[in-house]
C-alpha positions as CSV (number, residue, x, y, z in Angstrom):
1,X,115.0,65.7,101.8
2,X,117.5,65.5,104.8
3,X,116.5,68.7,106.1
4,X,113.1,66.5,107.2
5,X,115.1,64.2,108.9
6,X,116.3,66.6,111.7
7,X,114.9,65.7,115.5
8,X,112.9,68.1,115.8
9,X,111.0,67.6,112.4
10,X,108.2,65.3,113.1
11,X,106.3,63.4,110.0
12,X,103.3,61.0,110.6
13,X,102.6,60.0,106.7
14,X,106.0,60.6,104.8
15,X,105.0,59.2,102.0
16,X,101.7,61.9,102.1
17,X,104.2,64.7,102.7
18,X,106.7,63.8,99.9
19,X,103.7,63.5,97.5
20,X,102.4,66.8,98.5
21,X,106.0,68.1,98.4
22,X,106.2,67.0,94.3
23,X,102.9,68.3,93.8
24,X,103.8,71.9,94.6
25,X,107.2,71.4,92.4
26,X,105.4,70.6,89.6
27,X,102.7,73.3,89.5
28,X,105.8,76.0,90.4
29,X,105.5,79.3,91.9
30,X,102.9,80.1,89.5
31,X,100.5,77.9,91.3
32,X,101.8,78.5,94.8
33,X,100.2,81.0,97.4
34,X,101.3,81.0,101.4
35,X,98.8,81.7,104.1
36,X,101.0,82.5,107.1
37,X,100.3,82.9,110.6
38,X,102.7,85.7,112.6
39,X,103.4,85.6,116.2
40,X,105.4,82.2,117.2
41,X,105.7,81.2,113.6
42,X,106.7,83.9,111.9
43,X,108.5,85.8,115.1
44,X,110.7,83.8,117.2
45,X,109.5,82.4,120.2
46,X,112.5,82.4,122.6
47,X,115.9,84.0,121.5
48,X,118.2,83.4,123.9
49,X,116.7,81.2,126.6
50,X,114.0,84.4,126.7
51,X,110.9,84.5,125.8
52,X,110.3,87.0,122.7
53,X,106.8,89.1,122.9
54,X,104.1,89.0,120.8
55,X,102.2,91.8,118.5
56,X,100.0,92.4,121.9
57,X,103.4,91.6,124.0
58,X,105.1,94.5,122.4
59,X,102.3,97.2,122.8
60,X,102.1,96.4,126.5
61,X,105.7,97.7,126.9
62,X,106.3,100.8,129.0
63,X,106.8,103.1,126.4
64,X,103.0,102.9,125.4
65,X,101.3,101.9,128.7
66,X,101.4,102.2,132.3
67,X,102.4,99.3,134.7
68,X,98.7,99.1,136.1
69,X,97.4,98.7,132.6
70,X,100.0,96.3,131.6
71,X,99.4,93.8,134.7
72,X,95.7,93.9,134.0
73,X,96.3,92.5,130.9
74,X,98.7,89.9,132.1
75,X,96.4,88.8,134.0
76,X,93.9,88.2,131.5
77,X,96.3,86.1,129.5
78,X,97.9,84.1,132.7
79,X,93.4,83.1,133.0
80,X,92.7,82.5,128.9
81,X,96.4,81.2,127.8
82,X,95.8,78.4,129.4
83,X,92.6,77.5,127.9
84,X,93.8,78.3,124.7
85,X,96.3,75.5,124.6
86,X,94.2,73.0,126.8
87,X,94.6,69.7,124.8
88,X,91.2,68.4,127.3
89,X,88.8,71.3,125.6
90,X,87.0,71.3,121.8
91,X,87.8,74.7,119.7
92,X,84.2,74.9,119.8
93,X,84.3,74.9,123.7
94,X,87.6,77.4,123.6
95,X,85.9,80.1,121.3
96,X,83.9,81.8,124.0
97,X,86.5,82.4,126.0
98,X,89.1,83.3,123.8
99,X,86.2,86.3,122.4
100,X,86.0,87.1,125.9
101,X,89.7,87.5,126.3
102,X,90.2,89.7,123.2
103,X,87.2,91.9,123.9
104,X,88.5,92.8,127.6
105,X,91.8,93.0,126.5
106,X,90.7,95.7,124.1
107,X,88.5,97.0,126.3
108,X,91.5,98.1,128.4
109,X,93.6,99.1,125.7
110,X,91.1,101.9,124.7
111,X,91.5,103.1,128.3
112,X,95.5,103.4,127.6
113,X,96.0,106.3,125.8
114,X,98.2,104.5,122.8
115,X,99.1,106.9,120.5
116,X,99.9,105.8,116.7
117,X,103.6,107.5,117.5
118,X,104.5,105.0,119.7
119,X,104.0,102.3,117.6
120,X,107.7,102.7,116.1
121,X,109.5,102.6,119.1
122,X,108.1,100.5,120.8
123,X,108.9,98.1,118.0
124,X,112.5,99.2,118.1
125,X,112.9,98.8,122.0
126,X,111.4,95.4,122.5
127,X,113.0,92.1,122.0
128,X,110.9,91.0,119.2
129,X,112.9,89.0,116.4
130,X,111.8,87.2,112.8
131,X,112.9,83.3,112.7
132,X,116.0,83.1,111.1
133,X,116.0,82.9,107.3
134,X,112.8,84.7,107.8
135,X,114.0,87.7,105.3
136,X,115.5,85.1,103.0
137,X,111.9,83.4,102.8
138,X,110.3,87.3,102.0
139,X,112.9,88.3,99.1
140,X,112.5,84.7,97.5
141,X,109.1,84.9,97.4
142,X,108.9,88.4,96.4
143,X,111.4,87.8,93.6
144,X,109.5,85.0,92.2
145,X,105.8,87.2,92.8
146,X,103.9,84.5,95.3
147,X,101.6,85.9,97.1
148,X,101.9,85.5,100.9
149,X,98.8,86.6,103.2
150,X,99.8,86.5,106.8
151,X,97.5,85.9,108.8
152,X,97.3,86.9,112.7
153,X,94.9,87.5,115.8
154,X,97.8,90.3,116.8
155,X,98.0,93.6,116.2
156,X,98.2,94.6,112.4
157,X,100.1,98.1,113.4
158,X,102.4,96.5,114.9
159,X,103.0,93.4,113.2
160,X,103.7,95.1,110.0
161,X,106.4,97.5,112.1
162,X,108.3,94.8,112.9
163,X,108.6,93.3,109.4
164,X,109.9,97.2,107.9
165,X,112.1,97.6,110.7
166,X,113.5,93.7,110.5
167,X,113.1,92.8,107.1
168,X,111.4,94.4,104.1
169,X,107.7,94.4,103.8
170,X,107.2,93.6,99.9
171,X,104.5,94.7,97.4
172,X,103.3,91.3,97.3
173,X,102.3,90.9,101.1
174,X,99.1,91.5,102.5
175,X,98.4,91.0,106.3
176,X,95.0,90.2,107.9
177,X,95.1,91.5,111.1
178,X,93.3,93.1,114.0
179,X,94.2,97.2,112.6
180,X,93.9,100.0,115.4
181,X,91.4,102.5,114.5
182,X,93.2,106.1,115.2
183,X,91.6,109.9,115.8
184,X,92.6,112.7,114.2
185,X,95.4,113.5,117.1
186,X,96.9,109.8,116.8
187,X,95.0,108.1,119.6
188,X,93.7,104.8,119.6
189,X,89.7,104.8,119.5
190,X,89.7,101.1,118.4
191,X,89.6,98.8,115.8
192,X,88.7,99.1,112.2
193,X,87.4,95.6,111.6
194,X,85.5,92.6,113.0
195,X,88.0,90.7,116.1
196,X,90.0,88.0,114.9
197,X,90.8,85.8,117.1
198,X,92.8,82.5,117.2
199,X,89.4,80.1,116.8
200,X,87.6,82.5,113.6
201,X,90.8,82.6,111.1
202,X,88.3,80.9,108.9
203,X,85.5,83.6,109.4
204,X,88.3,86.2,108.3
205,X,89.3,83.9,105.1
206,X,85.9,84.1,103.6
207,X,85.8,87.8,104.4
208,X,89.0,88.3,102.2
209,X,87.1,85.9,99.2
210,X,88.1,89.0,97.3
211,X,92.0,88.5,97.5
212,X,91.4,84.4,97.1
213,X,89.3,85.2,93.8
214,X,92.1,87.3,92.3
215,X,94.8,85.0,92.6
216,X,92.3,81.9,92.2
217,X,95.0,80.2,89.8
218,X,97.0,79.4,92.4
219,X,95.6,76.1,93.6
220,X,98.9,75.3,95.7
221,X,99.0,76.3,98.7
222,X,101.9,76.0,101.9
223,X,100.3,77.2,105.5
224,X,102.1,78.1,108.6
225,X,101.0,78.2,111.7
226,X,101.3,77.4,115.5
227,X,98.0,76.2,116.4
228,X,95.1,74.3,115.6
229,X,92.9,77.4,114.5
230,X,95.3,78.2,112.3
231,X,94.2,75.4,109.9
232,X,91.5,77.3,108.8
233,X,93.3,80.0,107.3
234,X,92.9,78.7,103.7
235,X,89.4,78.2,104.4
236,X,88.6,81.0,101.8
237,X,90.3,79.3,99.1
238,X,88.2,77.6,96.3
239,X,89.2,74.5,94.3
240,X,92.4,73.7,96.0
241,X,94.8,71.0,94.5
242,X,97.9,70.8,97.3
243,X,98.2,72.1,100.7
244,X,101.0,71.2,102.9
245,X,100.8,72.5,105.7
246,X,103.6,73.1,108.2
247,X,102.9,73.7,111.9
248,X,105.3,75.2,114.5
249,X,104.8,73.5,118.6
250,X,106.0,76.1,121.0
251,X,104.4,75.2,124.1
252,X,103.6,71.5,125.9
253,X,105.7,69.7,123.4
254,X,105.0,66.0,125.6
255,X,101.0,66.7,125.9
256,X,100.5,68.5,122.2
257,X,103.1,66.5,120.0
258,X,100.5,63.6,118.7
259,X,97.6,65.6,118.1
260,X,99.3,67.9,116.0
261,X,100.9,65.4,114.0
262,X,97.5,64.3,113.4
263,X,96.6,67.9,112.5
264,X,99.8,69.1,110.2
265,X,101.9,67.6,107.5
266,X,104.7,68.7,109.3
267,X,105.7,69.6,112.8
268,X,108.6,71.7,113.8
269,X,109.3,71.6,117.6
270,X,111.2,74.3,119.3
271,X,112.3,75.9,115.4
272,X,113.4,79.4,115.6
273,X,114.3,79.7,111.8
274,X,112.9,78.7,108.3
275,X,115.3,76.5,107.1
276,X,112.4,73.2,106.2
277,X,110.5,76.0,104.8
278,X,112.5,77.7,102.9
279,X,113.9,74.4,101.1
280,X,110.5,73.6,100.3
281,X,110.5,76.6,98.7
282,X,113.4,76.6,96.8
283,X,112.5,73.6,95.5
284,X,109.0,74.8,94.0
285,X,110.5,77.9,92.7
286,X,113.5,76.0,90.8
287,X,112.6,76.7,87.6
């Protein structure tokens, strides 16, 4: 495929990929599922020489907190980003800290007053964007009935805004997600499930079993994500044939290139659209 020839598509084991590649073709979009992660691989990272904001970037805007409120929480991230992405430090040794992060963070989101009205606009005012070809990549598989589960340590509320208002969210999407928990006036008293986090995306697959088990015929699976804790997405999936899986680097290109090359099939660098993805795609649902 030329499109995997491109200098900023990065292959370890072709041959592995191209095998995995002709897998999926031959079991069709019949046998294919996609586990998806959101922020930075479904969303753009930068549009524009900017920075675009996260789930959690877009609910810290003015419009639904104060400045105070919204600096507390940059600072939070400024401390735990950091260890996050530190290449030196085991996910095992990043977990406590990234639990710790989330639980202050929401923690002071309680204390912000957010009201479920805001959500909207808030959406509509900030500079959030998909990927490009990101829509084209939600009608085709909608039009060909694969399942796609995205899968993200953000803000459900707000991550499925941003796919109505920028795309279409389709009947066969469903999103696992950190959902705010609202009263009967619209204001955020927290959150209606267990935290997901960036390190327990596997905790949160077996917890969905249900969703694996109904569409356990689909043994094919493509996964997209932007970090290493995203691997584990499809860890609720039984008896699994093909998984090629496709990983987006944001952030320390230099320091983080080799070990996720090691990690992922295929790594995009610096890839603000869909374009490998969506060939793959078109290619296991040419039937």
């Amino acid at each position: 495929m030329d499109i995997l020839t491109g200098p900023n598509v990065h292959i370890k084991d072709k041959t592995a990929v191209n095998e995995k590649i002709k897998a999926l073709m031959k079991g069709g979009s019949k046998s294919l599922q996609v586990i998806s992660d959101f922020d930075r691989t479904l969303s753009r990272h930068s549009y524009k020489g900017k920075v675009c904001p996260s789930c959690h970037g877009i609910l810290e805007s003015g419009l639904v907190m104060s400045e105070s409120t919204r600096m507390e929480l940059q600072e939070l991230k400024t401390k735990y980003y950091s260890i996050e992405i530190d290449h030196n430090m085991t996910i095992k040794e990043k977990i406590p800290y990234m639990i710790e992060w989330y639980e202050k963070s929401h923690t002071i989101m309680l204390g912000a007053n957010i009201l479920k009205d805001h959500i909207a606009d808030s959406v509509r005012e900030s500079n959030v964007r998909l990927k490009d070809g990101c829509d084209e990549m939600f009608t085709l598989l909608n039009n060909h009935s694969v399942p796609l589960l995205i899968f993200s340590a953000g803000v459900g509320d707000i991550l499925k805004e941003v796919i109505s208002q920028k795309s279409t969210f389709h009947p066969n999407m469903k999103i696992v997600s950190n959902f705010m928990k609202f009263n009967e006036k619209g204001k955020m008293i927290g959150f209606l499930s267990d935290l997901i986090h960036v390190f327990n995306k596997n905790e949160g697959s077996l917890c969905h079993s249900q969703y694996f088990n109904d569409i356990r015929h689909r043994h094919n699976i493509l996964l997209l994500g932007d970090s290493m804790g995203d691997l584990h997405m499809a860890d609720g999936v039984e008896d699994v044939s093909t998984c090629l899986k496709i990983g987006y680097l944001n952030d320390k290109v230099d320091v983080l290139l080799d070990s996720f090359m090691d990690a992922w099939d295929i790594v995009l660098t610096d890839d603000q659209s869909m374009d490998v993805t969506n060939a793959i795609l078109s290619l296991v649902t040419a039937e």
